[in-house]
CHARMM internal coordinates of N, CA and C (Angstrom, degrees):
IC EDIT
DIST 1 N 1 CA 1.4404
DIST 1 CA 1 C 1.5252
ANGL 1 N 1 CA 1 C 110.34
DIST 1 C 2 N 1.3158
ANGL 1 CA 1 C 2 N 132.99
DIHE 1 N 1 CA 1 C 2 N -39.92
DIST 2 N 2 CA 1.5180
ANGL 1 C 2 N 2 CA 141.45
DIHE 1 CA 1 C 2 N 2 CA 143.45
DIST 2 CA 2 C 1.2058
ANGL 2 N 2 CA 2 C 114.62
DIHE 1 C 2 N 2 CA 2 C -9.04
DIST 2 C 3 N 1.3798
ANGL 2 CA 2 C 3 N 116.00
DIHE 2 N 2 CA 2 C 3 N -48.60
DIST 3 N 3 CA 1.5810
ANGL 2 C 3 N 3 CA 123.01
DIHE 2 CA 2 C 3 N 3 CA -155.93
DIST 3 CA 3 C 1.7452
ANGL 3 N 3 CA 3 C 107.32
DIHE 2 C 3 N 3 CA 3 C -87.58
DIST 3 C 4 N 1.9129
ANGL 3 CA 3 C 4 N 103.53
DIHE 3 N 3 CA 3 C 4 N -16.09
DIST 4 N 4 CA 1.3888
ANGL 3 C 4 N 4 CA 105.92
DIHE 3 CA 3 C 4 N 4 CA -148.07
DIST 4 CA 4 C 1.1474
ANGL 4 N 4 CA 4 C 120.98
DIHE 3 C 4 N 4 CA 4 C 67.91
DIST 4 C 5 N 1.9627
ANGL 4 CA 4 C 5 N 114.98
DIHE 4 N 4 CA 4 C 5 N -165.35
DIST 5 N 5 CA 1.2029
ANGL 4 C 5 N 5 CA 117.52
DIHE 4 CA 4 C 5 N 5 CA -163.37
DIST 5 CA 5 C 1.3665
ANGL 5 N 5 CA 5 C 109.63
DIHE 4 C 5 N 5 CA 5 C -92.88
DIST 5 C 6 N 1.4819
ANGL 5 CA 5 C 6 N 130.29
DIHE 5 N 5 CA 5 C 6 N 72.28
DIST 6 N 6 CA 1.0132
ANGL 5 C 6 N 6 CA 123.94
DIHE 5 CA 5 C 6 N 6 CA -168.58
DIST 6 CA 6 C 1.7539
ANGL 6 N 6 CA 6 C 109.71
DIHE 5 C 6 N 6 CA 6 C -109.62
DIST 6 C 7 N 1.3838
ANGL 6 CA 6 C 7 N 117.22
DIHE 6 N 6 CA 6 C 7 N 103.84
DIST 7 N 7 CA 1.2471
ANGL 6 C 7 N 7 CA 134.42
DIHE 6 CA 6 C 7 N 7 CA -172.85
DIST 7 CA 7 C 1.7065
ANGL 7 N 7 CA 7 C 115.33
DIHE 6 C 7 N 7 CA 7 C -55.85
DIST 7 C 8 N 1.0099
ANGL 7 CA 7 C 8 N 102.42
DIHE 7 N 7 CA 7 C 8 N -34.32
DIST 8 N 8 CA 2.0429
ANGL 7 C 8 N 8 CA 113.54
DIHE 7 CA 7 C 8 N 8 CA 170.60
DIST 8 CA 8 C 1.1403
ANGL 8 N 8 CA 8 C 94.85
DIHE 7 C 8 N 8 CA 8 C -50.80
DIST 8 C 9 N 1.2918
ANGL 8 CA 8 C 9 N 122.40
DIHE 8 N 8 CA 8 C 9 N -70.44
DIST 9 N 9 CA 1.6363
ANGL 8 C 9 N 9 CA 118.76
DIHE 8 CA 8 C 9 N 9 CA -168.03
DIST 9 CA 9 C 1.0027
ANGL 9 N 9 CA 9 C 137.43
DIHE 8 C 9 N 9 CA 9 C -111.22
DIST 9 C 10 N 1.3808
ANGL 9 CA 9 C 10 N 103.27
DIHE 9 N 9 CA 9 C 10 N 29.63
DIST 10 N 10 CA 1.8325
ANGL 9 C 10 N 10 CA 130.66
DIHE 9 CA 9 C 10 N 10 CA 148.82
DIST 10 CA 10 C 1.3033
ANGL 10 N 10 CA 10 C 129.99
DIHE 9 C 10 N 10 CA 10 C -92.32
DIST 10 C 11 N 1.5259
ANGL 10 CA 10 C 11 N 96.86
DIHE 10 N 10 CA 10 C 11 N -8.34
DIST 11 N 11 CA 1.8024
ANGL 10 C 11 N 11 CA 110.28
DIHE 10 CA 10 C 11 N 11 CA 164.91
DIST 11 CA 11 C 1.0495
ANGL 11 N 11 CA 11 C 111.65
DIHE 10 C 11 N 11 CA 11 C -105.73
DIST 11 C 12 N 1.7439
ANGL 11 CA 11 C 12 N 122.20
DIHE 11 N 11 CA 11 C 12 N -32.42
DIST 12 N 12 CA 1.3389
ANGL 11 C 12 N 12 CA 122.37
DIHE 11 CA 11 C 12 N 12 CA 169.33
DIST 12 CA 12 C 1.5676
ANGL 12 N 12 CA 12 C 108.33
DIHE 11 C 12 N 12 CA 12 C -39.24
DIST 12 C 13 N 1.4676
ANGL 12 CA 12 C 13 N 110.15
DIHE 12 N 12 CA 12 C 13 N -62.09
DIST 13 N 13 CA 1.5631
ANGL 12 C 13 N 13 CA 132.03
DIHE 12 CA 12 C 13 N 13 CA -148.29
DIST 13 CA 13 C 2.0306
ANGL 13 N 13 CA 13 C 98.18
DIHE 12 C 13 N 13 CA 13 C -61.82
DIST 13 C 14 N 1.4332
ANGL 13 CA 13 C 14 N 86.39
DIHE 13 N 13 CA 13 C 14 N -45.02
DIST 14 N 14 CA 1.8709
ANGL 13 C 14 N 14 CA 114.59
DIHE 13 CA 13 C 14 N 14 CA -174.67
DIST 14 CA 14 C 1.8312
ANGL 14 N 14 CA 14 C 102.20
DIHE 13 C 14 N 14 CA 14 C -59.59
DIST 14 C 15 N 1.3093
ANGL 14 CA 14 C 15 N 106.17
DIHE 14 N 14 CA 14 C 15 N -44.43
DIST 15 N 15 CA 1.2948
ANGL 14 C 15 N 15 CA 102.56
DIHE 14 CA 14 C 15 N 15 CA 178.62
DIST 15 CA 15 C 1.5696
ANGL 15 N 15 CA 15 C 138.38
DIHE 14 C 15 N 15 CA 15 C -86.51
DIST 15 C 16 N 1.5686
ANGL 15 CA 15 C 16 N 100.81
DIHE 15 N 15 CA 15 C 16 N 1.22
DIST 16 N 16 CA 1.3334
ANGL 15 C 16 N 16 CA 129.67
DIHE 15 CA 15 C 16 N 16 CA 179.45
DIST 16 CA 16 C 1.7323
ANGL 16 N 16 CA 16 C 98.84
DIHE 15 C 16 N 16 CA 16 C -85.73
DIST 16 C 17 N 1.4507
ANGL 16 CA 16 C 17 N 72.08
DIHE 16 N 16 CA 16 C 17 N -63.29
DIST 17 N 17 CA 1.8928
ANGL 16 C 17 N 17 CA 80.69
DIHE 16 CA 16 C 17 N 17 CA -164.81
DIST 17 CA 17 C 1.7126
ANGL 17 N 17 CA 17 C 109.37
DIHE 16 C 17 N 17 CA 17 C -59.37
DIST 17 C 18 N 1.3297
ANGL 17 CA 17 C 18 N 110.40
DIHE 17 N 17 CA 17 C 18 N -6.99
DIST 18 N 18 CA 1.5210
ANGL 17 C 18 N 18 CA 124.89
DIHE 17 CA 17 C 18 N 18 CA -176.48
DIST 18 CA 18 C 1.2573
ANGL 18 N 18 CA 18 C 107.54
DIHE 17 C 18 N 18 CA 18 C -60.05
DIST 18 C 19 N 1.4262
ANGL 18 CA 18 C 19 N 100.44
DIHE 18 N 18 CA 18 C 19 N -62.03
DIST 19 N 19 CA 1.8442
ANGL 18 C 19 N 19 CA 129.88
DIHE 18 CA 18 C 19 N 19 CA -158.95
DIST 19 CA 19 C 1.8440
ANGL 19 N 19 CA 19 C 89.99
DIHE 18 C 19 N 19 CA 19 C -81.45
DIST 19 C 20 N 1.1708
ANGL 19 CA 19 C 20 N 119.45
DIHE 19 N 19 CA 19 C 20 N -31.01
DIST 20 N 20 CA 1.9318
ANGL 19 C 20 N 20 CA 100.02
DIHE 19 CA 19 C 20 N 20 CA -179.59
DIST 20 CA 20 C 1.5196
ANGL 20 N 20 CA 20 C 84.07
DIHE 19 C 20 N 20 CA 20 C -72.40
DIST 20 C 21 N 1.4207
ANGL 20 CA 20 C 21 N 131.87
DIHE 20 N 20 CA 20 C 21 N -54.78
DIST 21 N 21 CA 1.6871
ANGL 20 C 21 N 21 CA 109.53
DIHE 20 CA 20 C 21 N 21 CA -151.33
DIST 21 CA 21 C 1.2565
ANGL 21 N 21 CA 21 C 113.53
DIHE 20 C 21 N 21 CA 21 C -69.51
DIST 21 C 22 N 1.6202
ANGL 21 CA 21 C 22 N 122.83
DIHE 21 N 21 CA 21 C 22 N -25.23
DIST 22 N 22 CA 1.6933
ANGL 21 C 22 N 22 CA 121.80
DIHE 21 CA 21 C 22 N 22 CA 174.17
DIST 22 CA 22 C 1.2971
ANGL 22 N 22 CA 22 C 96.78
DIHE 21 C 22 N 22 CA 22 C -77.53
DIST 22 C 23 N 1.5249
ANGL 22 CA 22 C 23 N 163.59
DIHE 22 N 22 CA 22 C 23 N -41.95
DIST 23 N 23 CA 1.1289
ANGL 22 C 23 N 23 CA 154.37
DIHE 22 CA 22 C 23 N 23 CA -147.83
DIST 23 CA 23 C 1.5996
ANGL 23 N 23 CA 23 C 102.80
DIHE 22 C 23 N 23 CA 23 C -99.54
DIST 23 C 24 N 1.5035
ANGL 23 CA 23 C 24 N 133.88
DIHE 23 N 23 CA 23 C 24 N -28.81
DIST 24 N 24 CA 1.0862
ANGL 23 C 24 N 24 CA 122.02
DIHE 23 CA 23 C 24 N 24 CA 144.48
DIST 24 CA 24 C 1.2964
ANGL 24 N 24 CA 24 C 138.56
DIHE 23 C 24 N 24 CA 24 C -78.45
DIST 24 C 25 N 1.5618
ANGL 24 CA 24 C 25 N 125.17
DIHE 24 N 24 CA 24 C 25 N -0.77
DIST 25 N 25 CA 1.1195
ANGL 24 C 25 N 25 CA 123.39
DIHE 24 CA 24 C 25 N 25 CA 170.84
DIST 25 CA 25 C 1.3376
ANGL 25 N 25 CA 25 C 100.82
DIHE 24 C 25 N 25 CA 25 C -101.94
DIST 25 C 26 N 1.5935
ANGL 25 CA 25 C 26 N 141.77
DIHE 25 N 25 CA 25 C 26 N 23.66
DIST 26 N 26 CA 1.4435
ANGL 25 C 26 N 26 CA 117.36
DIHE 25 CA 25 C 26 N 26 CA -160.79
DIST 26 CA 26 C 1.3391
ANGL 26 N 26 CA 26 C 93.59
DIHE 25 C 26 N 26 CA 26 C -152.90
DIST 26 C 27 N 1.5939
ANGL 26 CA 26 C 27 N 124.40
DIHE 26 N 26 CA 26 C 27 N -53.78
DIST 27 N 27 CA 1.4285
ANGL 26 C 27 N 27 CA 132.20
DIHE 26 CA 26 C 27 N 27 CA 155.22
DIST 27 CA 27 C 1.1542
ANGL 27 N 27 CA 27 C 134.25
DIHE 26 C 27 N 27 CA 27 C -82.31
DIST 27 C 28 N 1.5191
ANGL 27 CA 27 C 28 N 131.45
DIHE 27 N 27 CA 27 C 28 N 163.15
DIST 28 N 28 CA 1.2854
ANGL 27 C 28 N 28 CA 116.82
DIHE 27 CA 27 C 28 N 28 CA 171.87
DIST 28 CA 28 C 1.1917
ANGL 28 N 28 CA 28 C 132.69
DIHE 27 C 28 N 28 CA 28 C -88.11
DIST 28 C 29 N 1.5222
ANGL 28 CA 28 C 29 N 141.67
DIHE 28 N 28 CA 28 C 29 N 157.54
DIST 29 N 29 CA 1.5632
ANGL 28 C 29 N 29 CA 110.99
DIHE 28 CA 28 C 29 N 29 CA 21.14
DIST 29 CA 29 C 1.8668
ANGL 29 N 29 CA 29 C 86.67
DIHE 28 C 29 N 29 CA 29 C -75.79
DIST 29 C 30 N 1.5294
ANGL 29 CA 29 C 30 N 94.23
DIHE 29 N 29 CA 29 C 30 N 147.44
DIST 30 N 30 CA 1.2719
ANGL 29 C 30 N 30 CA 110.14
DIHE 29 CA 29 C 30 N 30 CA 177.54
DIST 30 CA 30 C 1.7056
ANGL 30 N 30 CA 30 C 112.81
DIHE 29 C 30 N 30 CA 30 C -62.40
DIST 30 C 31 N 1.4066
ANGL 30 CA 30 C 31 N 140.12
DIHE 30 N 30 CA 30 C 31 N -173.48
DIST 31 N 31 CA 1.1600
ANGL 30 C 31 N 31 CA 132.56
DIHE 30 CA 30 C 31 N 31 CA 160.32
DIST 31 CA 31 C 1.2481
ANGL 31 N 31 CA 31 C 116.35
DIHE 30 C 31 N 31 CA 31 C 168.28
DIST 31 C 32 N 1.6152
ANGL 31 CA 31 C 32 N 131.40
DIHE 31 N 31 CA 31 C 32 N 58.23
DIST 32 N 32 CA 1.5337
ANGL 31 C 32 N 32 CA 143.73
DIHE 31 CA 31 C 32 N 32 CA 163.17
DIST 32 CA 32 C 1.6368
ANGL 32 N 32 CA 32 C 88.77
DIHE 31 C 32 N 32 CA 32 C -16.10
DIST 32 C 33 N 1.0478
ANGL 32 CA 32 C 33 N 137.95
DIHE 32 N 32 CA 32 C 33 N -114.14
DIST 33 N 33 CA 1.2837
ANGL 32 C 33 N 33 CA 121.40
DIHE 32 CA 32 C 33 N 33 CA 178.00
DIST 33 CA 33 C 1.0671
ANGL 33 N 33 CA 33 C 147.41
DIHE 32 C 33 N 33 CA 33 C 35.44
DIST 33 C 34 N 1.1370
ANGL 33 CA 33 C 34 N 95.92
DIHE 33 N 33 CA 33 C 34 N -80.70
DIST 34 N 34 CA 1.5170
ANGL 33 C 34 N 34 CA 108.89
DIHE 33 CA 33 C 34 N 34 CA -165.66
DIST 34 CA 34 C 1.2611
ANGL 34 N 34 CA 34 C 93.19
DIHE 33 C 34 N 34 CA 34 C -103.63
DIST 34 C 35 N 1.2720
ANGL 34 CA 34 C 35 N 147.42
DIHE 34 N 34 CA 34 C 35 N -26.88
DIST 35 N 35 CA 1.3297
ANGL 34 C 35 N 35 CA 164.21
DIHE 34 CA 34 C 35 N 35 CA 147.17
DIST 35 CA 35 C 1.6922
ANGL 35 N 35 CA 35 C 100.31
DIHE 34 C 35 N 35 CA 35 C -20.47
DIST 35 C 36 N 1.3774
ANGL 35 CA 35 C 36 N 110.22
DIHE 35 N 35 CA 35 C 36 N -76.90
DIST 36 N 36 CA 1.2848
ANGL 35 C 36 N 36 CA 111.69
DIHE 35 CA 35 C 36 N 36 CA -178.39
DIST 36 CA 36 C 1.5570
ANGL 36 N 36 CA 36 C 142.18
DIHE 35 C 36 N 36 CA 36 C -63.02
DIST 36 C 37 N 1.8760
ANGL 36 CA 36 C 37 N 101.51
DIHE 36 N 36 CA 36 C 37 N -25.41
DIST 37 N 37 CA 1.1739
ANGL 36 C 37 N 37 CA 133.28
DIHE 36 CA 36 C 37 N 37 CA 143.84
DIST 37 CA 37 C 1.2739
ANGL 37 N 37 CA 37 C 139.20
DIHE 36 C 37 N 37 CA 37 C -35.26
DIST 37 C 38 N 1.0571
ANGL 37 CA 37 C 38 N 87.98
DIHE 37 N 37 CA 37 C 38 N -37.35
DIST 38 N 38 CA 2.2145
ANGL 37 C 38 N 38 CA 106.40
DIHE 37 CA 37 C 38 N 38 CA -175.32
DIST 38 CA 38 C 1.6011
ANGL 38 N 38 CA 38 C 91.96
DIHE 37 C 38 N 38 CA 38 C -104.23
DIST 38 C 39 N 1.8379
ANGL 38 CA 38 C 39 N 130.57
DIHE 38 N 38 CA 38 C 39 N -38.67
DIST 39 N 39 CA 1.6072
ANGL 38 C 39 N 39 CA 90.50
DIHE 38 CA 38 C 39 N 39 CA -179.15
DIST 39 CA 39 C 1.4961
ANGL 39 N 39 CA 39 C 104.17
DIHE 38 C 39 N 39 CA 39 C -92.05
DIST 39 C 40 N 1.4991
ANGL 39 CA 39 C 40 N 113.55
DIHE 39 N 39 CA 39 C 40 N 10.34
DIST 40 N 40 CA 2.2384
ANGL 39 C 40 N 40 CA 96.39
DIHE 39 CA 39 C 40 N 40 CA 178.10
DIST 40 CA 40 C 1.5532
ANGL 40 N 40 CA 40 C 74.99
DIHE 39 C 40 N 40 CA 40 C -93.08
DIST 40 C 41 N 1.2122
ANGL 40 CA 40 C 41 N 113.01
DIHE 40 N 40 CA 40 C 41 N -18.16
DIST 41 N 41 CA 2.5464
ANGL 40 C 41 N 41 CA 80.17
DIHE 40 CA 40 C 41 N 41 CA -175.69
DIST 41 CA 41 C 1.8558
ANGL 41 N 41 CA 41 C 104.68
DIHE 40 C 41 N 41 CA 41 C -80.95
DIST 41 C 42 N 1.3899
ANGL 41 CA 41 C 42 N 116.79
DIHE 41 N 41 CA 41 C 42 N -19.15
DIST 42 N 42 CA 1.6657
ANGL 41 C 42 N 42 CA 120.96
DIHE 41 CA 41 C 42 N 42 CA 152.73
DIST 42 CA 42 C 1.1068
ANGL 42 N 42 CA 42 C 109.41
DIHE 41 C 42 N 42 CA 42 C -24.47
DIST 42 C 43 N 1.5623
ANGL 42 CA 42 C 43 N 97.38
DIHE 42 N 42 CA 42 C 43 N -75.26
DIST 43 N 43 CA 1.8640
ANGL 42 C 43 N 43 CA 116.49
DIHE 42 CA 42 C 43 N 43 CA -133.67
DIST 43 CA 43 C 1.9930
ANGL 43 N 43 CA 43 C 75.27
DIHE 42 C 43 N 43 CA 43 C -64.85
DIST 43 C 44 N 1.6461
ANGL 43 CA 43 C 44 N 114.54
DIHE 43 N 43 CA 43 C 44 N -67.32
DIST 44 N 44 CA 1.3730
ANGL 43 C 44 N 44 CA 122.73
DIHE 43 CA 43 C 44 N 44 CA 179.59
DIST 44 CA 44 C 1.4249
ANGL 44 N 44 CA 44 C 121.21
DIHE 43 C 44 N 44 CA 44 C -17.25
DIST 44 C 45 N 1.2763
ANGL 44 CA 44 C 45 N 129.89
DIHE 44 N 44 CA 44 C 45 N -33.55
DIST 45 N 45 CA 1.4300
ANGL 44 C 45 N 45 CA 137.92
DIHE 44 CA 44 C 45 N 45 CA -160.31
DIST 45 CA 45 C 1.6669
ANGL 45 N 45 CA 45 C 85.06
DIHE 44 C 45 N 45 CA 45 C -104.06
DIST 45 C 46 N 1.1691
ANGL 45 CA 45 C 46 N 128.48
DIHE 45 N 45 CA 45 C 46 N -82.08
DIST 46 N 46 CA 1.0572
ANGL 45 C 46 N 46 CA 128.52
DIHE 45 CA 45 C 46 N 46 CA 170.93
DIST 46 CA 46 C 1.7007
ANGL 46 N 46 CA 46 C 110.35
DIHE 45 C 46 N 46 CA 46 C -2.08
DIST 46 C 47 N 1.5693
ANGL 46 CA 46 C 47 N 106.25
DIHE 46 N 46 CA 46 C 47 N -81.29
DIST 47 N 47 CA 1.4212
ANGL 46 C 47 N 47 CA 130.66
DIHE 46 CA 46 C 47 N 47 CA -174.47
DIST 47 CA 47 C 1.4248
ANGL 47 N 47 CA 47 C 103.81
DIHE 46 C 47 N 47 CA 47 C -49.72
DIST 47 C 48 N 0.8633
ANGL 47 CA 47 C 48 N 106.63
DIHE 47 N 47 CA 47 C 48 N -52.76
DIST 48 N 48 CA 2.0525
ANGL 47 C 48 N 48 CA 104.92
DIHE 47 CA 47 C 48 N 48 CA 177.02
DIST 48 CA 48 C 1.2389
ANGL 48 N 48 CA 48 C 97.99
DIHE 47 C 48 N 48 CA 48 C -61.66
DIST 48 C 49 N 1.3434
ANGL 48 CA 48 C 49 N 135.21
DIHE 48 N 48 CA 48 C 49 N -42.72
DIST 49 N 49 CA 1.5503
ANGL 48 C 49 N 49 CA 129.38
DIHE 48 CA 48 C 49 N 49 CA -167.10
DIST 49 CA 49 C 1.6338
ANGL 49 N 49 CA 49 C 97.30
DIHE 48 C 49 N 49 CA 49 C -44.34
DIST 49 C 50 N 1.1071
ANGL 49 CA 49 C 50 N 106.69
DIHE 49 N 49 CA 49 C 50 N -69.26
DIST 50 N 50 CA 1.9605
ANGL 49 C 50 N 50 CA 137.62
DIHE 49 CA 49 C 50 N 50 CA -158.49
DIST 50 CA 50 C 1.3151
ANGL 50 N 50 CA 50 C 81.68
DIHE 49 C 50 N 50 CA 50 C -65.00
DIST 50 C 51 N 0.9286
ANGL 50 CA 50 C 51 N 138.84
DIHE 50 N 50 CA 50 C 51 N -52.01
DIST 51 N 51 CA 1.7768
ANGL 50 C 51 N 51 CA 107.70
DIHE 50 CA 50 C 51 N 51 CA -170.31
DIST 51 CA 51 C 1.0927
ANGL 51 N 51 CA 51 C 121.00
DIHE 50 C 51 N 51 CA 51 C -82.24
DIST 51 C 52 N 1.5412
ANGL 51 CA 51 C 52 N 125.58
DIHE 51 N 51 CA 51 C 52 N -25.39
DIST 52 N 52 CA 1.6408
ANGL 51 C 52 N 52 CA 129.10
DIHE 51 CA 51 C 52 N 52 CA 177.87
DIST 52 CA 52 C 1.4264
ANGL 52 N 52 CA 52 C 94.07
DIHE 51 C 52 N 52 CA 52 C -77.86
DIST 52 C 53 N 1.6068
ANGL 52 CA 52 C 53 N 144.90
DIHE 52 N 52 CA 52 C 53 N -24.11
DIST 53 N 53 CA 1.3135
ANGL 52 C 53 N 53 CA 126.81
DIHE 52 CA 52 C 53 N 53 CA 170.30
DIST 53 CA 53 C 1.6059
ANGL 53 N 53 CA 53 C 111.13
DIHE 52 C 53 N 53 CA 53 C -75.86
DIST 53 C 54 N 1.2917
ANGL 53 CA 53 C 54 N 126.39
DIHE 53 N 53 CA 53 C 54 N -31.51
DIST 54 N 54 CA 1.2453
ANGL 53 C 54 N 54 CA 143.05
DIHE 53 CA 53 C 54 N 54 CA 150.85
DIST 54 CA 54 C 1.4437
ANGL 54 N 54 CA 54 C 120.48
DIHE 53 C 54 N 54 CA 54 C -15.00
DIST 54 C 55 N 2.0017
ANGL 54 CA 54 C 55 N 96.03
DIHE 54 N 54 CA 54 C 55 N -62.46
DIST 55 N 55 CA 1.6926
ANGL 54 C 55 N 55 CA 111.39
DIHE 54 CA 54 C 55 N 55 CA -158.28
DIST 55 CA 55 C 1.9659
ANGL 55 N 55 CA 55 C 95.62
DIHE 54 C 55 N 55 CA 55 C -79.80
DIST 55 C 56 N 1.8344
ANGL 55 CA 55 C 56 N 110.25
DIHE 55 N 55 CA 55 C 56 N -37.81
DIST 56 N 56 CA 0.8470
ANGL 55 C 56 N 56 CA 147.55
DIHE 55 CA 55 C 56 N 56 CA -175.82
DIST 56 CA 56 C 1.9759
ANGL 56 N 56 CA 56 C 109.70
DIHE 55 C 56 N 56 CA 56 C -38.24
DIST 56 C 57 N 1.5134
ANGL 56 CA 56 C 57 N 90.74
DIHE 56 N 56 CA 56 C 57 N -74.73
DIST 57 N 57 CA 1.5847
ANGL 56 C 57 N 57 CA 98.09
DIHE 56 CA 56 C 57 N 57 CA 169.18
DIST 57 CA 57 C 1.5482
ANGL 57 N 57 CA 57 C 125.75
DIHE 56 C 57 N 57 CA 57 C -69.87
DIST 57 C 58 N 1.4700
ANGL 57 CA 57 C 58 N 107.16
DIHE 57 N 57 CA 57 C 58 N -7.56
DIST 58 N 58 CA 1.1658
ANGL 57 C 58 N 58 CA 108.20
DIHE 57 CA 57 C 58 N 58 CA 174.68
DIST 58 CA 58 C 1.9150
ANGL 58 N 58 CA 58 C 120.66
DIHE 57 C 58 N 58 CA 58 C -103.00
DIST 58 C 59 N 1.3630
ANGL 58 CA 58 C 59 N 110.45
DIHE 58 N 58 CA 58 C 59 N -0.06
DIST 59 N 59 CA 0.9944
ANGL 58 C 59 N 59 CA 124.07
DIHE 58 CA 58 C 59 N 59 CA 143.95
DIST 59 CA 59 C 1.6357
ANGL 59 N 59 CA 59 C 96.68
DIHE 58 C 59 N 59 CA 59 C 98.17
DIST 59 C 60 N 1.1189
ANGL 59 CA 59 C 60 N 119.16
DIHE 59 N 59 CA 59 C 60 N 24.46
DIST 60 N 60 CA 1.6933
ANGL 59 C 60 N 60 CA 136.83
DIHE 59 CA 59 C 60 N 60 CA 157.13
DIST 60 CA 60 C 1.3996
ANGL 60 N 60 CA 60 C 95.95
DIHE 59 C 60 N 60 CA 60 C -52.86
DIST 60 C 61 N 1.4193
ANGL 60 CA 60 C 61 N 116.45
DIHE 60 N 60 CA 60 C 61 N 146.29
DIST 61 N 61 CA 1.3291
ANGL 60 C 61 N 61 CA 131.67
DIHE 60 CA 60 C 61 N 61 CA 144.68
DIST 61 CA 61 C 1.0124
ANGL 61 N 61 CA 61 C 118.63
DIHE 60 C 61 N 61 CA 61 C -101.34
DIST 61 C 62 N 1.7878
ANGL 61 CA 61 C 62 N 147.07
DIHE 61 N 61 CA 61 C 62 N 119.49
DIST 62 N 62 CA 1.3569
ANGL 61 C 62 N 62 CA 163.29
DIHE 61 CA 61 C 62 N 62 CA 130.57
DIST 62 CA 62 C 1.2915
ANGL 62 N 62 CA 62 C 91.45
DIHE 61 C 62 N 62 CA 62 C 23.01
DIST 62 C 63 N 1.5437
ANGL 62 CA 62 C 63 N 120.66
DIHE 62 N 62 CA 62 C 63 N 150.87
DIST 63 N 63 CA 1.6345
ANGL 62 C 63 N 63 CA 135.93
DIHE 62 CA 62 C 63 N 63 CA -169.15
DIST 63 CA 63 C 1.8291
ANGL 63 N 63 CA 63 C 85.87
DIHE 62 C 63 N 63 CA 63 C -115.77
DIST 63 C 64 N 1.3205
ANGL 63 CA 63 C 64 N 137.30
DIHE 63 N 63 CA 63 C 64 N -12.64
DIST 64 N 64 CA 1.1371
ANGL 63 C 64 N 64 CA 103.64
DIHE 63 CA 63 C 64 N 64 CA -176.35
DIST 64 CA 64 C 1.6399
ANGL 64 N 64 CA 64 C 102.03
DIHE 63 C 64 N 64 CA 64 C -105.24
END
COOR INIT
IC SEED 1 N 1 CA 1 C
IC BUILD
């Protein structure tokens, strides 16, 4: 949220955290867990993206 709505590195971040949750849910060491953890903190980064471009075009200023 620091960064704003910056889409480069909200897919970067999305596609990192992608490859830990398929590589722990699919290879070993195994880890449902942490697996599932890393793609809801995806979808999360993602989701914050879209709303700070959201608050962004609508001409909100950031609360922090």
């Amino acid at each position: 949220m620091r960064l704003g709505p910056r889409l480069a590195v909200a897919l970067a971040m999305a596609w990192g955290l992608t490859w830990i949750g398929i590589g722990r849910l699919t290879d070993r060491p195994e880890s449902a867990a942490v697996g599932t953890a890393a793609l809801l903190a995806a979808l999360a980064v993602l989701g914050a993206t879209a709303l700070l471009a959201l608050r962004h075009r609508a001409g909100a200023r950031p609360a922090w």
